[in-house]
Every structure is written in C-alpha cells, then in structure tokens.
N, C-alpha and C positions, 0 to 999 in steps of 0.2 A: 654584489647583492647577496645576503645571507638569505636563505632557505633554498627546501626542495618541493618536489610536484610530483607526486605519483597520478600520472591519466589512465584511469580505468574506463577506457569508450570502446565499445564494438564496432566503432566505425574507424579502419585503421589508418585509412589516408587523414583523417579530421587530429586523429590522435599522433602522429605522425610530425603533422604538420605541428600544431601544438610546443611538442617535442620542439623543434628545430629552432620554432621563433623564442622560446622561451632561455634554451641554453644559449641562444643570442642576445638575451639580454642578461645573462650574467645567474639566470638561476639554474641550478640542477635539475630537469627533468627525466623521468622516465615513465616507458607506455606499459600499459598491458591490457591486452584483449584477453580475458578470462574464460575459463571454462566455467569453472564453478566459484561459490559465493566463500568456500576454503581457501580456494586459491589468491583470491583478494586479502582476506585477513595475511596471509602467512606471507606475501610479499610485502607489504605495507609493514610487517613484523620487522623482517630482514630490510627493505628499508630507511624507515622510520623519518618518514614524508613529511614537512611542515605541513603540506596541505595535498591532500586527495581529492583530484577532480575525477567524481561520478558520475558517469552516465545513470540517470534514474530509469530506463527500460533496457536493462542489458540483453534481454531474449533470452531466448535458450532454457536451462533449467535455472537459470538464476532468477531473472523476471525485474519485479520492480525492488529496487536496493536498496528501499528504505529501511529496511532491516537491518544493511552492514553499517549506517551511518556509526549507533552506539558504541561495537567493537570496533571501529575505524580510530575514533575518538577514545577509547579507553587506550588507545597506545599511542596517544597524545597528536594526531593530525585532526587538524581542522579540513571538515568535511565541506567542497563545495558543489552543489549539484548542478550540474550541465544537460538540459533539456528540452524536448518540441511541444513539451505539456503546458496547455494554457489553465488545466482543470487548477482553480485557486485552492479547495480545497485538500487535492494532492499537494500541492506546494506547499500550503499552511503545514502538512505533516511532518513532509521533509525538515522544515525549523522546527517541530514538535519535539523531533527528534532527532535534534541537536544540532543541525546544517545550520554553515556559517555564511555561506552564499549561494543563492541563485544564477543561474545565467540562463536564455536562452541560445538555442543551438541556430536560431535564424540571427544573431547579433551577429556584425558583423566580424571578422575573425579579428581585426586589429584592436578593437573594442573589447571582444571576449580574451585576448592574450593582455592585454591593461587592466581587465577586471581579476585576472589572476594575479596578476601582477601587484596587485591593491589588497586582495586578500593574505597574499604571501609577506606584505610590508605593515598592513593594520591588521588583519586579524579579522576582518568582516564586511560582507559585501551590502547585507540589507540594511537598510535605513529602520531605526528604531520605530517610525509610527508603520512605514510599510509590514513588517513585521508583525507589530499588535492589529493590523488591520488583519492580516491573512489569521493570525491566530482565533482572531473574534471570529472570523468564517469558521473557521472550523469547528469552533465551540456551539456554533448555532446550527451549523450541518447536524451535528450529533445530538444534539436537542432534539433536533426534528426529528432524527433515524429515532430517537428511544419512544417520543410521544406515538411514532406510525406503529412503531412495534412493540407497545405496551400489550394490545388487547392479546398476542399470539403471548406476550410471558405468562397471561391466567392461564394456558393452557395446561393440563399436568403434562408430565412426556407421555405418558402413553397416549393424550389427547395430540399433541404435535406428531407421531407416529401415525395417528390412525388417519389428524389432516393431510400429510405428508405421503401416502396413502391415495388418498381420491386426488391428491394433485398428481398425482402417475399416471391417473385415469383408472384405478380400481376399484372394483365391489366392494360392499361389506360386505360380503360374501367370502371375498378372496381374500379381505383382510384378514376377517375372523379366521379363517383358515392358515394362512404364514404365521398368524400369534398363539395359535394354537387355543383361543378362546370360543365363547359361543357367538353367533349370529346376533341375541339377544344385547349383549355385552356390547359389541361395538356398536351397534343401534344407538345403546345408551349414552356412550363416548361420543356420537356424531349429535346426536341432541345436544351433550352437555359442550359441543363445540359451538353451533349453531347460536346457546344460548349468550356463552362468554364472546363473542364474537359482533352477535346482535345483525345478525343476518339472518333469513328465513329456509335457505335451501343449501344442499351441496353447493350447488354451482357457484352461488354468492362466496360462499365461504372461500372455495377456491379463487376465484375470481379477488374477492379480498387480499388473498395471500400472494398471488403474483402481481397484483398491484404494489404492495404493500415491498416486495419484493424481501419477502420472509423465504426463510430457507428450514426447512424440515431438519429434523435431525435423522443419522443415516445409520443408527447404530441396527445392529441385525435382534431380528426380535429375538425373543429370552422367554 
C-alpha cells in the first residue's frame, strides 16, 4: 500500500502503538511527540507525510493545533485529527480549517487504524452532510458570539479600557489616575458606557460583560 502517516500524539504508548499496526499493514508510519508547534512543521517538511495524524490538545506550549492544520497542508499532507473533544463546535473548526478527518481517541484502536487506513487510500474521512452539519454549527456559534458582543463594539477603546477597569474591581478614581485624565472625564466615559450598554449601574455593566464573556482590551494606558 502507497502512502505514509506522520503521528503527532503526546500520548506515546497510543502513538507507538499506531506506529506498529499501521507498518503492519504495509503503510509507512512514523511518531513524534513534540516539543513545539516548529517542530511539527519542519519534520512533516523532511517527511513529507501523505497524511498527518493530530492530536488536537498537544499540551504544553503548543495547546490546541488547529493552527498547524494550514502549514501541515501547504506541504501537501492531508490533515487528520485524532481526539477526546466532543465540543462540535471545535470540530466544525478543525474542517474550517482544512482537516480531512475526524476520529475519536475512545474509538476503538482497530477502527481508528482502518479509519486511517481509509484516509491514506480515499483522501477523506467525513461524510459530506456530516461535514456541512458541523460547519452550519459553527456559522451559527459565531452569529450568536457577534450579536452578544455587538453592544461592547459601540464602545470607543478608551470606553472598553475604562469598562475593563471596573471589571478589575477599580475606582474612577484609580482609573482616572493610570490614564493620567480627570475624575471628571472618566465619569463621563462610565455614563457613556452605561448608556451604549443600556444598563443602569457599574455593577450591571460589569456583570453584563462577564456574562457576555467580553474581554477588555489590555493595552497599557497612553
């Protein structure tokens, strides 16, 4: 059988194993537990893997891998991800951006070494509507995220600073002072937050925003 399998898993025995059943069926494998998300690119380089099975939570400084899928793929392996994440969402990503299969890490191992086995011989593990189902999740995830966090984009920056700010648990008092403005001024800014916001008080407002699960900007005042 033509092709190879570059296993990128932080789990060494699972990648190991892998390894052993797969050059027993006649395809090329090889593992690697990674330091860093460099390290991935430049073996996969040297290489040059038909198909790259991902661990999508590598740990460490690398984290979640949805990132390496595009460079994986710009040097012509089909990306497939190997995973304990049920979130659909995340997975719709993973195909966002470019992933040619799915698997979970609770399949069983005979199943998961035939599902590679299947990607290494067609070229693709998800099923077309599977696919556009996860995709539509994800287009409606993101909907939602933009309509929750519309009211914080009326904000100017220096109004997301000042809310970012009382979500620390800080004065205007203490603001006005890091920005080097008047007490006056930020008064004004928490008004005109209160108003774009359409809430009555501090607390709402904050309370709003870690509902909302809005994130301040951290830039250092100017």
């Amino acid at each position: 059988m033509n092709g190879s399998v570059l296993i990128v898993e932080d789990h060494e025995l699972l990648a190991q194993s892998l390894v052993f059943a797969l050059r027993a069926e006649g395809i090329r494998a090889e593992m690697l537990t990674p330091d860093s998300a460099e390290q991935i690119v430049k073996t996969a380089e040297e290489l040059r893997p038909t198909v790259v099975l991902l661990d999508l939570d590598l740990g460490g400084e690398i984290g979640d891998s949805v990132p390496l899928i595009a460079p994986l793929e710009d040097i012509g392996a089909q990306v497939m991800m190997v995973t304990g994440v049920t979130d659909r969402v995340r997975l719709a990503k993973c195909l966002e951006a470019g992933a040619t299969g799915l698997i979970d890490k609770s399949t069983p191992f005979a199943s998961l070494v035939q599902a590679v086995q299947e990607v290494v011989e067609l070229g693709t593990l998800v099923p077309p509507a599977q696919r556009h189902e996860l995709l539509g999740e994800l287009r409606r995830q993101r909907a939602a995220d933009r309509e929750r966090l519309a009211p914080f984009e009326r904000l100017t920056h220096r109004e997301q600073q000042v809310l970012g700010g009382l979500m620390d648990g800080k004065s205007a008092e203490r603001i006005a002072e890091e920005f080097f403005v008047s007490l006056a001024t930020v008064r004004s800014q928490i008004r005109a937050i209160l108003l774009k916001l359409d809430v009555n008080s501090q607390l709402a407002a904050v309370a709003l925003a870690r509902q909302s699960q809005w994130e301040p900007p951290r830039a250092d005042p100017s």
